[in-house]
N, C-alpha and C positions, 0 to 999 in steps of 0.2 A: 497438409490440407487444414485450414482453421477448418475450426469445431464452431464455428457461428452458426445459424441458420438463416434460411432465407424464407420469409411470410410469401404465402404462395394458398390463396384460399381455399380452406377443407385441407391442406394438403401440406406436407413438410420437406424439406428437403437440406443437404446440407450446400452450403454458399458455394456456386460451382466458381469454378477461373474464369481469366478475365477471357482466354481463348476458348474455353465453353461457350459463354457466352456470346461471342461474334457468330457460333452456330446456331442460335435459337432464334426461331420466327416467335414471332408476338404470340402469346398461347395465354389461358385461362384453364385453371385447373380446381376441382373437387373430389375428394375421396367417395368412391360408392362402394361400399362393401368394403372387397379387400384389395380393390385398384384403382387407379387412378384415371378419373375420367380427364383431357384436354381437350379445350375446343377454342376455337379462335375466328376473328370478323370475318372470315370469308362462309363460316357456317360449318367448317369439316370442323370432327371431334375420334377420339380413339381413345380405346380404352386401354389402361396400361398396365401391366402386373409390377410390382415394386421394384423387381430388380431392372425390369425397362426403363422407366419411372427416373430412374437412377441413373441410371446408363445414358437416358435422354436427355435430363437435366445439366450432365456430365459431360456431353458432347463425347460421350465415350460409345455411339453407337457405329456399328462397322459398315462402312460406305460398300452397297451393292447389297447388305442383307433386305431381306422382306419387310422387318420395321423400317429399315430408314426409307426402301422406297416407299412404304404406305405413306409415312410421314412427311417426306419429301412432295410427293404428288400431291399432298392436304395441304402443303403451306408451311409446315412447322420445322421446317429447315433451312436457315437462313441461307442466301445464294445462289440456293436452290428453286427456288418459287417461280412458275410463271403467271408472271404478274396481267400479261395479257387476260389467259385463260383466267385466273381466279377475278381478276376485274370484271371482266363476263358476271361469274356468275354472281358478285356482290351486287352487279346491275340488275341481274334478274331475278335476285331477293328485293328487290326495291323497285321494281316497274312502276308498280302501283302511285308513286309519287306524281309520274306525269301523264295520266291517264285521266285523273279526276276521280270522284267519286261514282261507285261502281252498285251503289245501295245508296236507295230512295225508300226513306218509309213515311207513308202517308196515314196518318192515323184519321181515319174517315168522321168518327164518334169517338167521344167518351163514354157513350150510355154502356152499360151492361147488364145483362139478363142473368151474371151470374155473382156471388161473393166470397171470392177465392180470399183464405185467408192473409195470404203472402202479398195479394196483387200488387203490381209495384207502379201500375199505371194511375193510381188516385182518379178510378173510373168513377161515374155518377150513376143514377136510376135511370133504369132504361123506359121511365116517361119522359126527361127533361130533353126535350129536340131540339133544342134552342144551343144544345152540345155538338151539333151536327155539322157536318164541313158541308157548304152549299155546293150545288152546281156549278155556279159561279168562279169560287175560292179552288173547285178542282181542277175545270178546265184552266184558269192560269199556275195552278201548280205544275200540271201536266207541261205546259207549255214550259215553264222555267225548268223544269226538267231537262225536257230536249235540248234549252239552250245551254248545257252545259258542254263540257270537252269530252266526253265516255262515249266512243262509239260504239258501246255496249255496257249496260246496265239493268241493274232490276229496281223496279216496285215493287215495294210489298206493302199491302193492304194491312192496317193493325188498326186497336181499337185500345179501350173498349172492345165492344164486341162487332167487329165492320159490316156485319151480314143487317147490322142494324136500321142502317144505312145503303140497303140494296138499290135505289134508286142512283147512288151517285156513285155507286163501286159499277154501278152494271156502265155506265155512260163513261168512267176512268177506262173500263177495259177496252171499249169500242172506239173508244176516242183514239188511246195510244196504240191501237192496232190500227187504225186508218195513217196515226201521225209517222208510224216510222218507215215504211218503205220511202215516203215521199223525201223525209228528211236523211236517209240511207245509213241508218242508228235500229241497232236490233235492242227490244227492250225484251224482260224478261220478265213475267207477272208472276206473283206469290201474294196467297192470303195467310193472313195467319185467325183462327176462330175456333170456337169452344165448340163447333158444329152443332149447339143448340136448335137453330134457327133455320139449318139446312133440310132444304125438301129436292126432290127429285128435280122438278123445272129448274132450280139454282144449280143445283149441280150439275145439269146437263151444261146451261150458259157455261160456267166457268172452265166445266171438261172440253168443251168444242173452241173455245179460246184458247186454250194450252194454261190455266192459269193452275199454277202449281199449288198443295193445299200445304199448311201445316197443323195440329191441332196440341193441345196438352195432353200426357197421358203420363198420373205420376204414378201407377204399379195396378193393385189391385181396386177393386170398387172399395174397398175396408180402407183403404188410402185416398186414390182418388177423390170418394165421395165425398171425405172430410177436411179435403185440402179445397178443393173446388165447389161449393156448394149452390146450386142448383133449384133455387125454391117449387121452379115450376116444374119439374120432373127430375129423371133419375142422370147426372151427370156423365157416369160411367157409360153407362148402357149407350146412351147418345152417341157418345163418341165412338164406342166398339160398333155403332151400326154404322155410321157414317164412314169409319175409317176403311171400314169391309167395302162399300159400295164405291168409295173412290178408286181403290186396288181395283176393285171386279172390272173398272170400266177402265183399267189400263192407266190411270191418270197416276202425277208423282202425288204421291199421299208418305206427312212423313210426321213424327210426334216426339214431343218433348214433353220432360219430367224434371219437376223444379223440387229439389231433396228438404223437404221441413221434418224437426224434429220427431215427426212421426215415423219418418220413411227409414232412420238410420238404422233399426233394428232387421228392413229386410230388404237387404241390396240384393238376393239370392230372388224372392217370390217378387219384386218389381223387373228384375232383367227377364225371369221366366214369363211375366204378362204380356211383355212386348213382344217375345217370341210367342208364343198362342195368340196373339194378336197380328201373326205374318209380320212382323217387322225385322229387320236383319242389322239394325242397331238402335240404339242406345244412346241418346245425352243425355249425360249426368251432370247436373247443373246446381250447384249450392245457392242459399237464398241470398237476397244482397240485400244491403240495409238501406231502402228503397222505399216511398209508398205507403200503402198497408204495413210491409213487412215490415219497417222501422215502428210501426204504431206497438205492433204485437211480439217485439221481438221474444220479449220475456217468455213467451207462450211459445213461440214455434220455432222458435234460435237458437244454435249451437255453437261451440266452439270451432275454431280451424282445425282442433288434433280430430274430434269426433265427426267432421266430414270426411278427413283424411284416412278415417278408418274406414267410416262406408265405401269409399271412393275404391282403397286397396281389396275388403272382400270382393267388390264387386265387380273388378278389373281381374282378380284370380281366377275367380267363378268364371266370367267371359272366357279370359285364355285356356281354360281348363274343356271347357264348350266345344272352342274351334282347334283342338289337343285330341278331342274325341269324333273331328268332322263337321262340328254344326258350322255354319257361316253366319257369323253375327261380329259385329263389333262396336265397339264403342266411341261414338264422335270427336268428341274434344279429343281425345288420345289421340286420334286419327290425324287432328290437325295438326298437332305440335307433334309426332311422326314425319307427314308430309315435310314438313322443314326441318327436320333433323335429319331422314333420310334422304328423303328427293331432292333438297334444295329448295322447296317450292313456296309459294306462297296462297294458302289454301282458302284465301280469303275472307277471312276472318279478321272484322276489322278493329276488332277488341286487345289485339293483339300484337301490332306495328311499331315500328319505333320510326318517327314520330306516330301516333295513334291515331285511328279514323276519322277522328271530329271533320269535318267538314270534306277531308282529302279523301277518305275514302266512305263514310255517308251522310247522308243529311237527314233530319226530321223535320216533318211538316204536320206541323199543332191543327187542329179543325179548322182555326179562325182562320190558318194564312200565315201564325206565326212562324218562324224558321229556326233551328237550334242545329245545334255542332252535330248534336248525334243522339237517338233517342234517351239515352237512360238524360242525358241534360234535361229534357223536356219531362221529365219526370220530376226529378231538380224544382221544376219551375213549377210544379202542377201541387208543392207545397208552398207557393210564394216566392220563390228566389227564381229572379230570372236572369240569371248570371250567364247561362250558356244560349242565349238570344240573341242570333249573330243578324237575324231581316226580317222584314214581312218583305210576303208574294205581294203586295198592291205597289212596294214603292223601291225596290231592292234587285238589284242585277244578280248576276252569277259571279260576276267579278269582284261586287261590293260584299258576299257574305265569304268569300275565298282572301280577304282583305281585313276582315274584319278584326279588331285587337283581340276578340278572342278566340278567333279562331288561331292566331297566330300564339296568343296565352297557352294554349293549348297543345300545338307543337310543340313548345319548346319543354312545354313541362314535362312533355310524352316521349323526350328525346334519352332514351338509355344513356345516350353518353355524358347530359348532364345530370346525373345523378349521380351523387357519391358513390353508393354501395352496388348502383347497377351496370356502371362503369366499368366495375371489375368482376362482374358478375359472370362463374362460368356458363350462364344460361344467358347470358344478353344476344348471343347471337339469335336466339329465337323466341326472344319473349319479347313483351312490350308494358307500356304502363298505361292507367284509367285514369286521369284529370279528374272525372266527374264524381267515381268512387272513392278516391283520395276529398274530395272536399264534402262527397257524403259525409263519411267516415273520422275522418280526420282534419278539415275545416281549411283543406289546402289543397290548389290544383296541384299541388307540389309534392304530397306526400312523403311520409317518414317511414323508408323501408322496415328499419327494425323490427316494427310494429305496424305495418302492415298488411291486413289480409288476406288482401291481391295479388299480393309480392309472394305469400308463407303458401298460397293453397299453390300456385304455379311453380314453385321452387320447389315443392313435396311432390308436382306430378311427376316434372320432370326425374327428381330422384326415384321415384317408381320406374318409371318408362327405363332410363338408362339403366337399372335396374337388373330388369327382367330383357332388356338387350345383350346383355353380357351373358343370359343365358341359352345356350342356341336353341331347345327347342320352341322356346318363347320367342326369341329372336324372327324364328321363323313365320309364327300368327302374327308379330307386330310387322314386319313386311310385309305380309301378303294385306293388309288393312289397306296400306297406301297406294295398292295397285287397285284396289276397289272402284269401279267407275258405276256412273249411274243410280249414284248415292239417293233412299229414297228422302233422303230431306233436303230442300235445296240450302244453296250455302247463305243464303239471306235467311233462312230461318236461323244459320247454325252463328252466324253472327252477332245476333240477338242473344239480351241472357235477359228476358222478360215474354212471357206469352199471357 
């Protein structure tokens, strides 16, 4: 046997024969700990102890034992694969391509009653009205909506702060509830609001509509207050009443927490707020270089290792929780679970390969303008309107699904054209950000080595497979994915801006 080696990422092995060889299905591999993880395009992965590892590289495993049928039944045994069934299910990682966009976010206003330091929406004073999406500019929003291909989708209401604009959020909900039986298209309403502005009469309208809520909540008021600041009253408090009164009335009520350099010293007292606040998970969300947040980084910014440390205690902490009974878990983890375990696609359009921009959601600016996907229309709310694929007054469904960039956009978002993502043991279930990459790096194209979309999703994963290897963990990261009834809808969980 030559003493060459074979480059096999994360991972070593010595150059197997040419009739080895003829046995191996296409596989991708990384070292976690002390074995070796392989996964391949159809989405199956196995974790392998070195002398397996070896053995499997080797085509030296024994036809009829338990590894080679695990492996066999995954794909990763040449000859052996039913190409049928795995075809199935590489389709049903990918439905979403011919469905259409499934996430409509309508941003009503710019104005905002509040000045969160991170904001990443470049919100204005909540006196300039002249920010306001008309009556008008909604009803034919609403309408280009329904003219798309999704025989089911959601609206979500965003802002600024949309409660701003209660005249034209009240007439969007009423309108799209008369619009859909007739058109025989089930839509699905979500707000997302700082609950400021919320009074009893509102939240009744929106609880008797089914209009699901979301709100911010980044840990304790010693936090919250100083991320989210509030001139005309106390931010926190707000929220904690409001969040109580939408639970009491049965309605989906669900909250997000955006991590700024305050928050990394207490991943333990923010996962515990959420729990005292009845909530039964957790999104943990890093700041992006967006907005405000780009303005202030120097002040509230961190590096990718020191989120990744918050992210690990407070992913411990969690599984240690539901170790001792509690039922709580934590979102994003849940997602990238769901497709590593289930197959599935949990809807999360940040995440695709090719990526959401327009296939799977759209943004709709006040005026009528139209963008790939909201963090673009942030993009452009600093001057660059690069991700501005129509306006509602002059623009089909067909012409913004046509457009160069949205098409710019696939391709760049396409794992397979990317050098380093191409070979990525994680490409079966990650995706890439067009818009973050040219935040960040001044390319829809981005340069993995360095960057930090790539390093924070490639260190979750290495958590998550992680702590899969180990069975009692094993066991709290499975039961997440069986979680039905999630209190945040998956439109809020697609979003990484509140």
């Amino acid at each position: 046997m030559s003493n060459e080696t074979l480059e096999i990422p994360e991972a070593r092995a010595r150059l197997p024969s040419s009739k080895a060889l003829r046995t191996l299905g296409d596989f991708y591999a990384r070292q976690i700990g002390n074995h070796t993880l392989i996964t391949n395009d159809w989405g199956h992965h196995a974790s392998l102890e070195p002398k397996q590892f070896e053995d499997f590289v080797h085509g030296r495993l024994k036809t009829g034992d338990a590894l080679w049928h695990e492996l066999k039944n995954k794909g990763f045994i040449k000859g052996q694969q039913d190409f049928k069934a795995l075809a199935e299910l590489f389709k049903s990682h990918n439905a979403y391509l011919w469905r259409g966009p499934s996430l409509h976010i309508m941003v009503l206003t710019l104005r905002c009653n509040l000045k969160c330091v991170y904001c990443h929406s470049s919100v204005v004073g909540a006196d300039q009205k002249e920010f306001d999406m008309s009556l008008e500019t909604a009803r034919k929003t609403v309408d280009f909506i329904f003219s798309g291909p999704a025989k089911s989708f959601t609206i979500e209401f965003q802002g600024g702060e949309p409660l701003l604009n209660w005249p034209v959020l009240k007439f969007i909900v009423e309108y799209a509830r008369r619009k859909a039986p007739i058109t025989g298209k089930k839509v699905i309403l979500t707000m997302v609001s700082n609950f400021s502005l919320m009074d009893d009469e509102k939240l009744d309208f929106l609880v008797w509509n089914g209009v699901s809520l979301c709100t911010s909540l980044d840990g304790p008021a010693s936090i919250h207050d100083r991320n989210r600041i509030y001139l005309g009253g106390n931010s926190h408090q707000s929220v904690s009443h409001w969040l109580k009164a939408v639970v009491d009335r049965k309605n989906r009520a669900g909250a997000l927490m955006t991590t700024t350099r305050l928050s990394l010293k207490h991943p333990r007292e923010i996962v515990d707020e959420y729990r005292r606040m009845g909530q039964t998970q957790i999104f943990l969300r890093p700041l992006h270089y967006l907005g405000f947040a780009k303005r202030c980084w120097e002040t509230i910014g961190y590096t990718d290792v020191e989120y990744m440390s918050f992210y690990r205690e407070a992913m411990d902490y969690i599984i240690s929780l539901n170790k001792e009974g509690h039922v709580f878990h934590e979102a994003a983890s849940a997602m990238l679970l769901s497709k590593i375990i289930k197959h599935a696609d949990p809807g999360y359009v940040d995440l695709r390969s090719p990526c959401g921009a327009t296939l799977g959601q759209v943004s709709y600016n006040y005026n009528g303008e139209i963008y790939t996907c909201d963090e673009g229309r942030m993009v452009a709310a600093d001057g660059d309107k690069l991700f501005k694929i129509g306006h509602i007054d002059k623009d089909s469904f067909n012409d913004i699904v046509d457009h160069p960039t949205t098409k710019a956009c696939c391709t760049a978002s396409d794992t397979e054209g990317q050098p380093l993502c191409q070979s990525c043991t994680y490409k079966p279930y990650c995706g890439i950000c067009p818009v973050l990459n040219y935040a960040t790096q001044n390319t829809i194209w981005g340069q993995m080595p360095t960057n930090s979309y790539c390093y924070l999703f490639m260190h979750m994963f290495d958590y998550l497979f992680e702590r899969l290897a180990q069975p009692e963990s094993r066991r709290v990261l499975e039961s997440w994915v069986g979680i039905k009834n999630s209190s945040v809808q998956p439109a809020c969980l697609g979003e990484m801006k509140v």
